[in-house]
Backbone as CSV, one residue per row, in Angstrom:
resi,resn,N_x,N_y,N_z,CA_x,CA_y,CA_z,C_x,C_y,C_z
1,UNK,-237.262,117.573,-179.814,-238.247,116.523,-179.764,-239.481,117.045,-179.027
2,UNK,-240.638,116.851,-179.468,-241.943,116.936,-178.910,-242.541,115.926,-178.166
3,UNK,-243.138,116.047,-176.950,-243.017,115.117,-175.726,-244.867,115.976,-174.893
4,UNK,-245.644,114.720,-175.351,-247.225,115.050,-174.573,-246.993,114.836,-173.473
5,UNK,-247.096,115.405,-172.245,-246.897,115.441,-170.613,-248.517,115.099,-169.978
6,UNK,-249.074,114.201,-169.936,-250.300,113.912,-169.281,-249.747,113.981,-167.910
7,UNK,-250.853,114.703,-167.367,-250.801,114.424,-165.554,-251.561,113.863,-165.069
8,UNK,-251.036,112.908,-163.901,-252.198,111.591,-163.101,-251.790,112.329,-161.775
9,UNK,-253.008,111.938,-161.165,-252.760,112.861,-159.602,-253.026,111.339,-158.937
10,UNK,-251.796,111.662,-157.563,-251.332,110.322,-157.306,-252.362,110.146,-156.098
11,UNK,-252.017,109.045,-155.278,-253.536,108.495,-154.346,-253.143,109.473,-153.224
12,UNK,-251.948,110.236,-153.037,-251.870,111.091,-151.689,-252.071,112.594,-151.799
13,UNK,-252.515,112.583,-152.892,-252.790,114.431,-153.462,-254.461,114.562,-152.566
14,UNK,-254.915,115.603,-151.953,-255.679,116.162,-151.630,-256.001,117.707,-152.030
15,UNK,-256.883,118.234,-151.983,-257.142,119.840,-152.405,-256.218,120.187,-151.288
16,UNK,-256.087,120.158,-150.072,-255.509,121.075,-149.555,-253.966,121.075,-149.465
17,UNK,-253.587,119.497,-149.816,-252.214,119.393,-149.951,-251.554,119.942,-151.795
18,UNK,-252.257,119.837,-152.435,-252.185,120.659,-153.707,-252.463,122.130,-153.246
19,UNK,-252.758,122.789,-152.997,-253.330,123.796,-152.611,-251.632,124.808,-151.988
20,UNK,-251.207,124.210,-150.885,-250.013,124.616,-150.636,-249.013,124.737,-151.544
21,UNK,-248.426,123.936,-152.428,-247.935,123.575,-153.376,-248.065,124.505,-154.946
22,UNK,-249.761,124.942,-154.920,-250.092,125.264,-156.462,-249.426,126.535,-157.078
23,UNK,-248.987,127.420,-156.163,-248.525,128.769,-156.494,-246.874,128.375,-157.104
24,UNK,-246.431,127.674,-156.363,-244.281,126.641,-156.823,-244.902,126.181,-158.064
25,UNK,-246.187,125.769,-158.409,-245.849,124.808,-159.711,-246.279,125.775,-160.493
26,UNK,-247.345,126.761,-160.412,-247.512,127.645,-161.703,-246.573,128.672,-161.786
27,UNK,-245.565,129.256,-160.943,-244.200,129.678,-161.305,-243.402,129.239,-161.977
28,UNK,-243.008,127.995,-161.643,-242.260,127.037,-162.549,-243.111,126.871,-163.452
29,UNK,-243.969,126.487,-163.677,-244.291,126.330,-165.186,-244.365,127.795,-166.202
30,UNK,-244.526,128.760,-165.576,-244.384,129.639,-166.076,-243.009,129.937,-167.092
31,UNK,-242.554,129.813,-165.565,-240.423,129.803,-166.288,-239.987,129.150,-167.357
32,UNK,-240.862,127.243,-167.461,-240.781,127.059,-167.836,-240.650,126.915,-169.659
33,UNK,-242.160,127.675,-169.566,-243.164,128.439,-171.157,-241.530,129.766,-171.101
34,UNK,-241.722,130.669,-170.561,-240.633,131.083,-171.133,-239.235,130.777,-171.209
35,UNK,-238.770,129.882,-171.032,-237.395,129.292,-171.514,-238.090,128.189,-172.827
36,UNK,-238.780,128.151,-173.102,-239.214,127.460,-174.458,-239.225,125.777,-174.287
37,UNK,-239.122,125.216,-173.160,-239.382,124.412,-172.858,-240.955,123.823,-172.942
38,UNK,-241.431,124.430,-172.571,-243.182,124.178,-172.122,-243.334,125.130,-173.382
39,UNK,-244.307,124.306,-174.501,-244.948,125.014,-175.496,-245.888,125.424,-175.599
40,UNK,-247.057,124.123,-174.672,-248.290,125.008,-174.671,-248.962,124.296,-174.035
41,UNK,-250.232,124.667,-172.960,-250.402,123.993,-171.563,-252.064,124.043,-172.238
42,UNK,-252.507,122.992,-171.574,-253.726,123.084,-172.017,-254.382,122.379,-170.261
43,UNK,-255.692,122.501,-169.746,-256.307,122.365,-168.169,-257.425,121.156,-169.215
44,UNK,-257.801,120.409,-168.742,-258.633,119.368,-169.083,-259.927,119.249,-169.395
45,UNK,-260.765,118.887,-169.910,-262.408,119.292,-169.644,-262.845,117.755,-169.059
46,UNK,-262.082,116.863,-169.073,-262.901,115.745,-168.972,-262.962,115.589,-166.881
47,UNK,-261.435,116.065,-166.365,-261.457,116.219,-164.877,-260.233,117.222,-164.695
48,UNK,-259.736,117.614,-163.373,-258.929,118.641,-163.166,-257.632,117.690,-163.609
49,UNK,-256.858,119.181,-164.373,-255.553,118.460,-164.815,-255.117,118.526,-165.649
50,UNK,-253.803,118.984,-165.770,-253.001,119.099,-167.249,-252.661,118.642,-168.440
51,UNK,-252.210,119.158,-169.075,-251.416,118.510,-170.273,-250.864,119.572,-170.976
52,UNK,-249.238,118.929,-170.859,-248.442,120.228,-171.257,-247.708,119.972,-172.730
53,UNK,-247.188,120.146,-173.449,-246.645,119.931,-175.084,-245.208,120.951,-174.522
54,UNK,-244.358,119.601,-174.647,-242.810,120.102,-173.903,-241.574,120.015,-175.420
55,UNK,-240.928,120.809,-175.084,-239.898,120.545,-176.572,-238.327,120.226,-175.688
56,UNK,-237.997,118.903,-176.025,-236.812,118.416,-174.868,-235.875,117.918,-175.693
57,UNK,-234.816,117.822,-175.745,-233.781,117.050,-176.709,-233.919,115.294,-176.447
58,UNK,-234.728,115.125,-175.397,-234.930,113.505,-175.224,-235.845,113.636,-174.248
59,UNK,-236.235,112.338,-174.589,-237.395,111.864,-173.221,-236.478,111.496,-172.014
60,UNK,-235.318,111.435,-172.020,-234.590,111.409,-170.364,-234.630,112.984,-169.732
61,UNK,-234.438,113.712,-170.982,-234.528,115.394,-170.076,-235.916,115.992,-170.175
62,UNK,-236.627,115.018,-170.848,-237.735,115.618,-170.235,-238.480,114.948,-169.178
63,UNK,-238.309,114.433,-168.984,-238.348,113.276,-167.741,-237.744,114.554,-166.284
64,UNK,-236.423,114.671,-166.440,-235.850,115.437,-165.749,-236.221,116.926,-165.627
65,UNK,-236.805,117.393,-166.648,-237.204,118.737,-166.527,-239.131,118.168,-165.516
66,UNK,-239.395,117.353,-165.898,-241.103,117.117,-165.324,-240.726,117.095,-164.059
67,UNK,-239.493,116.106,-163.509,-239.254,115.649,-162.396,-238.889,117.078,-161.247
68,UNK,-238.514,118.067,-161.547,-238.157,119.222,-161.001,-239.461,120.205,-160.563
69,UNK,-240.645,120.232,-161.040,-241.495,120.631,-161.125,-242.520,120.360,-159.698
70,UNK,-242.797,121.151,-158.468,-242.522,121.470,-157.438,-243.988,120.073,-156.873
71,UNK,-244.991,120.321,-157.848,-246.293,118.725,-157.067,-245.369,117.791,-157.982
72,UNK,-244.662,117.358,-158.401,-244.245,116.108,-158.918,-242.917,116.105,-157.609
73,UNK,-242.193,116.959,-157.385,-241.478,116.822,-156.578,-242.061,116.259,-154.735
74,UNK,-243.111,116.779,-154.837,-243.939,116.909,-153.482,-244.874,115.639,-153.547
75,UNK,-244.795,114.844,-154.916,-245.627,113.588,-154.484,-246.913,113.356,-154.748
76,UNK,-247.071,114.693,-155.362,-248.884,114.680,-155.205,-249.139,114.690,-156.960
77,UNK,-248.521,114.787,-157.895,-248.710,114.819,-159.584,-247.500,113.667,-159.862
78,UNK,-247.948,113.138,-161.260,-246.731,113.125,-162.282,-247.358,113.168,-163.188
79,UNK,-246.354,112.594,-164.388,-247.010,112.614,-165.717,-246.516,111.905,-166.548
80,UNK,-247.054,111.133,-167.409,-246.855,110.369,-168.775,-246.336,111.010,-169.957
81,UNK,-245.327,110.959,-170.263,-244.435,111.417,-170.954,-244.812,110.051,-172.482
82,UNK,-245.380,111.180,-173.626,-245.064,110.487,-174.477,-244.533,111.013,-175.914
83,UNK,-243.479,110.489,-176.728,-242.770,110.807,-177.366,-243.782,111.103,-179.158
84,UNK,-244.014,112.822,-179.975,-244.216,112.924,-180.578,-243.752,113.210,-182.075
85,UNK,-244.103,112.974,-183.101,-243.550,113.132,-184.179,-244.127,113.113,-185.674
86,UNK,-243.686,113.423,-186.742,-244.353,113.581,-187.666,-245.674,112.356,-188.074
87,UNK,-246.426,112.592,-188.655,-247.276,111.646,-189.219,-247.193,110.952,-190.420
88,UNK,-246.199,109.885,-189.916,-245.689,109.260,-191.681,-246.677,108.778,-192.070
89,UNK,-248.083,108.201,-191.807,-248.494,107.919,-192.956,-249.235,108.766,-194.166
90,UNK,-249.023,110.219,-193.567,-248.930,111.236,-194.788,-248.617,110.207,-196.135
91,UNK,-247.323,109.864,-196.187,-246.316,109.531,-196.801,-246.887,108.830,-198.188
92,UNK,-247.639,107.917,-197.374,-248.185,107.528,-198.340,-249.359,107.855,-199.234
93,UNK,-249.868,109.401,-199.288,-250.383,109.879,-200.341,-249.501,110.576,-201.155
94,UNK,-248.257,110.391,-201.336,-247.307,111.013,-202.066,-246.996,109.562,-203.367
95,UNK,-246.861,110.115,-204.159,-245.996,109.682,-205.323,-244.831,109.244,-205.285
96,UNK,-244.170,109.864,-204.537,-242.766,109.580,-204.562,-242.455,109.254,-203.209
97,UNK,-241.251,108.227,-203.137,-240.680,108.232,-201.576,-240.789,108.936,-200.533
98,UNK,-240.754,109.086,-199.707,-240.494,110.500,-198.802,-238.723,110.194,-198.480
99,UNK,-238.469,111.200,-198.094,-236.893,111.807,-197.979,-236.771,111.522,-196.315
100,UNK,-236.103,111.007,-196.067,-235.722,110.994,-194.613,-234.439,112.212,-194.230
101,UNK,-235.124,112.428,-193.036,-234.810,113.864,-192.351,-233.816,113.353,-191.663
């Protein structure tokens, strides 16, 4: 399952309390990208801040894999977990039914 990870930085995050913290989370996320978990990380243009494209067998483990992740652990990030998937209304420029997967 494909799972958009938005990050909100919470009211007790500061630069310097992120700052301690930032080196644990870009390790882990690192680990993460290579165990195939984390597909592909993208930094924001609109303000500082992520968004990661996670591949999880459910939104409870990915929940649990976000939750491990060293500023979500520390209080200062989380993230909005939302659940992705094909674009059925493709579907309907087809002729025929579509086939369920």
């Amino acid at each position: 399952m494909k799972i958009l990870a938005i990050d909100k930085v919470m009211p007790d995050a500061t630069p310097d309390k992120v700052k301690e913290t930032f080196m644990k989370e870009v390790n882990h996320t690192v680990k993460m990208y290579l165990a195939d978990v984390v597909r592909e990380m993208y930094f924001r243009q609109d303000r500082s801040g992520t968004v990661l494209v996670l591949e999880a067998p459910s939104m409870e483990e990915a929940r649990n894999l976000i939750d491990k992740m060293p500023l979500v652990q520390a209080g200062l990030i989380d993230f909005d977990l939302i659940p992705l998937g094909p674009f059925v209304p493709l579907a309907l420029l087809l002729d025929e039914e579509p086939t369920k997967q």
